[in-house]
MDTraj code that builds the backbone (N, CA, C; nanometers):
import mdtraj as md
import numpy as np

residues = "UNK UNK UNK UNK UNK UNK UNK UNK UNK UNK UNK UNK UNK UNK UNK UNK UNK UNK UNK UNK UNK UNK UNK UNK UNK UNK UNK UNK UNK UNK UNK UNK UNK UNK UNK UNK UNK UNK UNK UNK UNK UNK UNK UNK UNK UNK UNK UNK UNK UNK UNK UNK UNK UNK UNK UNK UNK UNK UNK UNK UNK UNK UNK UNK UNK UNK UNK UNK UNK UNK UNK UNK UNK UNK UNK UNK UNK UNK UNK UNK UNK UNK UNK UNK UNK UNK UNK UNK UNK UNK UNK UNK UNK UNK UNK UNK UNK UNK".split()
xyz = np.array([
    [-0.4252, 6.5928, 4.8851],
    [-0.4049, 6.6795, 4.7711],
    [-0.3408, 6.6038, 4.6559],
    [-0.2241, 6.5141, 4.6711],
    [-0.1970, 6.4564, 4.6319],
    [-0.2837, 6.3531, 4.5404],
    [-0.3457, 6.2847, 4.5964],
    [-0.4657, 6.1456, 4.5662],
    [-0.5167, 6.1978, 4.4615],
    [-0.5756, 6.3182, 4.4726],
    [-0.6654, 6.4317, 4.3526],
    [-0.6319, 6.4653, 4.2652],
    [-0.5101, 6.4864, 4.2445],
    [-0.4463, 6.5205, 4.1352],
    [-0.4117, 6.3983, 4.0726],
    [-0.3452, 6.2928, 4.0941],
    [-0.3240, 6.1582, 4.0466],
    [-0.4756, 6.1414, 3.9390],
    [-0.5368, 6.1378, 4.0433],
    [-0.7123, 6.0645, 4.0268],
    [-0.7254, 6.1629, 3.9123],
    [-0.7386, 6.3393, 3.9049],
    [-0.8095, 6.3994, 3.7705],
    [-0.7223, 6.3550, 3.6413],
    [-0.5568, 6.3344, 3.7126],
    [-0.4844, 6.2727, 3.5304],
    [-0.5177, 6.1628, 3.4516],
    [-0.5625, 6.0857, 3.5987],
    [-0.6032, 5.9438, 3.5084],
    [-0.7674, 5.9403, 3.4718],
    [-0.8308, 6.0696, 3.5286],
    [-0.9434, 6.0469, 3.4242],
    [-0.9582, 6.1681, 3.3452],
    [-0.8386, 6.2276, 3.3135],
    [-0.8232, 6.3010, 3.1644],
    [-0.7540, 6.1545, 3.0719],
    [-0.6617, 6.0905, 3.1661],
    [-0.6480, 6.0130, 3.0675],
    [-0.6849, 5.9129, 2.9537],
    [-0.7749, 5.8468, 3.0872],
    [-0.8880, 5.7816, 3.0376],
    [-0.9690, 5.8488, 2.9155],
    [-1.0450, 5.9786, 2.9356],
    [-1.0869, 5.9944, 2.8783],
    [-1.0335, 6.0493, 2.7392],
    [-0.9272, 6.0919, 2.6974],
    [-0.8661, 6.0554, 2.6003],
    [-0.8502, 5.9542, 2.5296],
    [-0.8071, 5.8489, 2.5752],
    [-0.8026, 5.7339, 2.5290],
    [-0.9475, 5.6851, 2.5277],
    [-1.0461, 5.6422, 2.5904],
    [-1.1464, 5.6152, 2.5295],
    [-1.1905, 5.6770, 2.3623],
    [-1.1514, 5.8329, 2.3838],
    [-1.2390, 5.8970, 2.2668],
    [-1.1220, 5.8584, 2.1354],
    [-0.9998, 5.8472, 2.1477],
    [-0.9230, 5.7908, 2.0197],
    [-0.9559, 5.6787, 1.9863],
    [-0.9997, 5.5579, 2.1310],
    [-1.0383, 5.4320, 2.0740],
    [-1.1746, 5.4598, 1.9402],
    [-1.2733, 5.5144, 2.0064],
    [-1.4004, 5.5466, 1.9107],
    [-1.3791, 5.5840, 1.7916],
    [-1.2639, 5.7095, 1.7648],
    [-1.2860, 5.7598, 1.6844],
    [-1.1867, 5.6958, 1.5839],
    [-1.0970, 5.6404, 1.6031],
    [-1.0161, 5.5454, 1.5321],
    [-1.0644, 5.4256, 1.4904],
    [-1.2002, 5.3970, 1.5841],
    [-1.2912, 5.2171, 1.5272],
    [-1.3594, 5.2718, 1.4207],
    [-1.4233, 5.3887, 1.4177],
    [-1.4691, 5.4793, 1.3189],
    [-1.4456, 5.5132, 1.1815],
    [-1.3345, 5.5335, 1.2051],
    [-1.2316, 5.5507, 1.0947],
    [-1.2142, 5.3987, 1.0191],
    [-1.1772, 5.3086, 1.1126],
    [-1.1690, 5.2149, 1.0651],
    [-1.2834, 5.1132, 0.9705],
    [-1.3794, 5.1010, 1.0722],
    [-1.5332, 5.1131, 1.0159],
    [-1.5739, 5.1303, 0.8394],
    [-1.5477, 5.3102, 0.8335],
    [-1.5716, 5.3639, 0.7529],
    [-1.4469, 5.3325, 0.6059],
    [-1.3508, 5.3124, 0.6636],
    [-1.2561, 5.2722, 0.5496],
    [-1.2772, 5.1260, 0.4835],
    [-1.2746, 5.0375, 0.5848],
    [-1.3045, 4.9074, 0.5325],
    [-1.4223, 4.8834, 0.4781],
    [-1.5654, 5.0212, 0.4764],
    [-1.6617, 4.9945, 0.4136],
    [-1.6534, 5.0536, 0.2740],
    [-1.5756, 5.1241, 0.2482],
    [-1.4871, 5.1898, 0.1064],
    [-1.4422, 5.1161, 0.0379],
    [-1.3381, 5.0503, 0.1307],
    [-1.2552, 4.9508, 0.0399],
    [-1.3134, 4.8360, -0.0419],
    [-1.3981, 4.7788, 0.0730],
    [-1.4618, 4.6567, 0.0220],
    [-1.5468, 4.7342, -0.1177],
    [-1.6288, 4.8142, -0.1387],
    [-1.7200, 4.9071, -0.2007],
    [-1.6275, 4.9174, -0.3315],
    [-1.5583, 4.9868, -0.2987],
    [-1.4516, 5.0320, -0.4559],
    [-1.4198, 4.8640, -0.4931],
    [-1.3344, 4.7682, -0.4249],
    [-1.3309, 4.6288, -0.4903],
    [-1.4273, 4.5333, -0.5516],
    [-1.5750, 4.5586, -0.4861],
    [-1.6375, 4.4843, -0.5762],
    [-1.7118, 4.6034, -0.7108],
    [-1.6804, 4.6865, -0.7097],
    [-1.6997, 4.8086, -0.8305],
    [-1.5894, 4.7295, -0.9494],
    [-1.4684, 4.7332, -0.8805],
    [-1.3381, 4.6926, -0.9644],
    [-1.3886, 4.5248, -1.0258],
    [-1.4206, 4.4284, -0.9350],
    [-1.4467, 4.3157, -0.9933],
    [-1.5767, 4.3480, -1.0684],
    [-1.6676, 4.3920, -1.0529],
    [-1.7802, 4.3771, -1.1375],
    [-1.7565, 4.4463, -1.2900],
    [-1.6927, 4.5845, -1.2718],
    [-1.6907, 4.6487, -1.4131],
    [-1.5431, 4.5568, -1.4561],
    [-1.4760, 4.5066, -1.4206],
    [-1.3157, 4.4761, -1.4600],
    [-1.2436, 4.6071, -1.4959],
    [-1.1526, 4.6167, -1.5622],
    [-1.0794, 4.6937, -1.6243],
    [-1.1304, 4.8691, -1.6347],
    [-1.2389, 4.8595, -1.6943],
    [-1.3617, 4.9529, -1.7388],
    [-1.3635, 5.0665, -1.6033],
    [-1.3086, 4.9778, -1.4688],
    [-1.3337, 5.0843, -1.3447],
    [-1.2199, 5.2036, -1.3724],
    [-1.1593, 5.1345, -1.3925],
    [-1.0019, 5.2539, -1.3970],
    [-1.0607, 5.3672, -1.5202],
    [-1.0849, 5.3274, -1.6013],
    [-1.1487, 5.4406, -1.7342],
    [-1.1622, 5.5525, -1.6817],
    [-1.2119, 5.6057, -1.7796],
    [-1.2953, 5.7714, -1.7915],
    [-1.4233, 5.7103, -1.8508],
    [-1.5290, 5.8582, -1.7939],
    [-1.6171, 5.8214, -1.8681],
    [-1.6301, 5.9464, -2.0088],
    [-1.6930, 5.8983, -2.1319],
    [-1.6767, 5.9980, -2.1985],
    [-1.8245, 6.0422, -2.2227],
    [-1.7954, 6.1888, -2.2486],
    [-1.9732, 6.2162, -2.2241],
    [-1.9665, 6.2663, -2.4091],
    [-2.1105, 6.2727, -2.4202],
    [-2.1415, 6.3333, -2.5611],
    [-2.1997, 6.5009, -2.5523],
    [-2.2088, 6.5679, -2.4522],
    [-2.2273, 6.6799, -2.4467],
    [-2.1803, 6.7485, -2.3192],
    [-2.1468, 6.9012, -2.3361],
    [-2.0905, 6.9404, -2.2165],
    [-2.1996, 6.9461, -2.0839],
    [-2.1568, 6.9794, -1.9750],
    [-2.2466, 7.0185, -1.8892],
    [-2.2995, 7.1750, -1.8988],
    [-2.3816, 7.1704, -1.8788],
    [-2.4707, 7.3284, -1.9053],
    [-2.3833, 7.4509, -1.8257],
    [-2.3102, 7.4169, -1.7218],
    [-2.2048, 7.5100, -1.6592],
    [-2.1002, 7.5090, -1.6987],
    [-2.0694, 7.4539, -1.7323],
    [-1.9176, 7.4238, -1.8329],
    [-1.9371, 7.5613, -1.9320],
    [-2.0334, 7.6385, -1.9838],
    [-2.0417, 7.7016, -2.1118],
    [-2.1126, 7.7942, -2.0318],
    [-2.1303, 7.8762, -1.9221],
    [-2.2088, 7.9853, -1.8693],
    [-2.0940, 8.0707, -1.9093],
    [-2.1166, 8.2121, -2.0131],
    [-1.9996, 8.3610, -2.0397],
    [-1.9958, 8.4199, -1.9411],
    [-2.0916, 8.3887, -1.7960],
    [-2.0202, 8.5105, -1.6943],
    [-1.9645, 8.4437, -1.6133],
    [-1.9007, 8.3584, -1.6358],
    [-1.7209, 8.3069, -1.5735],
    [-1.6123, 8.2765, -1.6190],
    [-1.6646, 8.3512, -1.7413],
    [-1.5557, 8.3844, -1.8532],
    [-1.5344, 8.3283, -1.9794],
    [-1.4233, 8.3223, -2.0396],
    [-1.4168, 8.2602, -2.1727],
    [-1.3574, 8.1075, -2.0961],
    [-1.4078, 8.0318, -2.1694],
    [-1.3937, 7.8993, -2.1723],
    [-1.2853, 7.8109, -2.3004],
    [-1.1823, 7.7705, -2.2350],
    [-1.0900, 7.7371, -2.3013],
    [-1.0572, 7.5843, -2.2743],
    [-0.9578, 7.5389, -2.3364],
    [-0.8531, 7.4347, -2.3096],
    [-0.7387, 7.4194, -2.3388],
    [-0.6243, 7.3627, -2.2454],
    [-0.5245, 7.3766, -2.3176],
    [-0.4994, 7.2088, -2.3492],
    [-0.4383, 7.1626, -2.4462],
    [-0.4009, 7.0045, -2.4930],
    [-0.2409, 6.9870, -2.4636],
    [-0.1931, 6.9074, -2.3913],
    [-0.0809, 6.8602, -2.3771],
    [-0.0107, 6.7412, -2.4987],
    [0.0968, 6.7290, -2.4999],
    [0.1049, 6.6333, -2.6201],
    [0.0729, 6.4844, -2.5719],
    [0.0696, 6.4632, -2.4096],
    [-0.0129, 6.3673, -2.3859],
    [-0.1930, 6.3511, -2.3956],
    [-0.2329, 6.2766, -2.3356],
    [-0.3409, 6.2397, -2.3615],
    [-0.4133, 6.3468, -2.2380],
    [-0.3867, 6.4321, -2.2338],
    [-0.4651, 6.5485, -2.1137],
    [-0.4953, 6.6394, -2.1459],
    [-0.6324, 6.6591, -2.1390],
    [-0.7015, 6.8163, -2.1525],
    [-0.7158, 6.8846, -2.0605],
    [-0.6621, 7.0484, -2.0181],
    [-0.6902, 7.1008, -1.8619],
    [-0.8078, 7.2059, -1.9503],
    [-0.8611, 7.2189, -1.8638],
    [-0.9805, 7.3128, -1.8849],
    [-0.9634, 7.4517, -1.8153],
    [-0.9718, 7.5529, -1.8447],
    [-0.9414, 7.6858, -1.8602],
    [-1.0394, 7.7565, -1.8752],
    [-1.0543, 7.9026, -1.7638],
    [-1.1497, 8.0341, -1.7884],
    [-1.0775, 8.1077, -1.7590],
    [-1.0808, 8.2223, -1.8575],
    [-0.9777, 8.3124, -1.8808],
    [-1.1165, 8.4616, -1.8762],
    [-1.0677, 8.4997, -1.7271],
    [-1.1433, 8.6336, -1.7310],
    [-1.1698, 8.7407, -1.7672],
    [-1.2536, 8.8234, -1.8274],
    [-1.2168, 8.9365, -1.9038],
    [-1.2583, 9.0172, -1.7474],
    [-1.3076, 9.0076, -1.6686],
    [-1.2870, 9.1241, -1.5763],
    [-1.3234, 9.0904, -1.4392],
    [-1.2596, 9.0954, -1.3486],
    [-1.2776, 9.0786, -1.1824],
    [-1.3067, 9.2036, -1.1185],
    [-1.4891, 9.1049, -1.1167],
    [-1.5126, 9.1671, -1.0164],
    [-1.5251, 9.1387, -0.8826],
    [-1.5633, 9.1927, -0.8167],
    [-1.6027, 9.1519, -0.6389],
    [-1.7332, 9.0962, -0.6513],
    [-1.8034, 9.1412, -0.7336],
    [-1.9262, 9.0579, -0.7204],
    [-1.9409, 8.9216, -0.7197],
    [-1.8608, 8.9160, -0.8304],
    [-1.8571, 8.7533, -0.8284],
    [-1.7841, 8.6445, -0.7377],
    [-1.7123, 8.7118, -0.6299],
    [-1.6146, 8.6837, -0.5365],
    [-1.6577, 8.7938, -0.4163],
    [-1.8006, 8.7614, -0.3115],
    [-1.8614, 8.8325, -0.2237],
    [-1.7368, 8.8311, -0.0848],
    [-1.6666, 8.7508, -0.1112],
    [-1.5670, 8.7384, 0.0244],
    [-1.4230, 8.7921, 0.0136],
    [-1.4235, 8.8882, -0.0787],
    [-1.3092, 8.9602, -0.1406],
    [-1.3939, 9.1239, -0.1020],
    [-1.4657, 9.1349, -0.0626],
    [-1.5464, 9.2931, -0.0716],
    [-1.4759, 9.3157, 0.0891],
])
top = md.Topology()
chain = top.add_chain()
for i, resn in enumerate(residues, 1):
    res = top.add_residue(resn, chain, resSeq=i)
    for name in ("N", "CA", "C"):
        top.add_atom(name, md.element.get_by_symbol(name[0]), res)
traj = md.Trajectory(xyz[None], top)
């Protein structure tokens, strides 16, 4: 009775630890293929990566009236927050509120 119980901990254990090894090489994998990715972005554009980009027209959703009035507010820094200010809530437009 004894032997059996020993034996199922160490292959819960095992199998724990196998699946953190995977999923942690994974992780790892996937990060170092980021990193490298964003650094040669950074060396190729130089400086230019960190930027903004500035566009010459809004996006076509940016300006749809049935999500309200479309605003901004300007900080005395260099930040624009963008703002919709609702004239009326409904449920329709929010199906997971009904």
């Amino acid at each position: 009775m004894c032997n059996t119980y020993i034996t199922y901990n160490m292959a819960q254990f095992l199998k724990i630890l196998i699946t953190k090894v995977i999923v942690n090489s994974i992780v790892l994998v996937y990060g170092v293929l980021v990193s490298l990715n964003l650094l040669f972005k950074w060396i190729q554009k130089g400086n230019q990566f960190w930027g903004t980009k500035q566009r010459k027209t809004k996006p076509e959703i940016l300006t749809r009236p049935e999500y309200g009035a479309h605003s901004f507010i300007q900080l005395k820094v260099t930040i624009k927050i963008r703002m919709i200010l609702m004239q009326k809530f409904t449920t329709k437009m929010f199906p997971i509120l009904e």
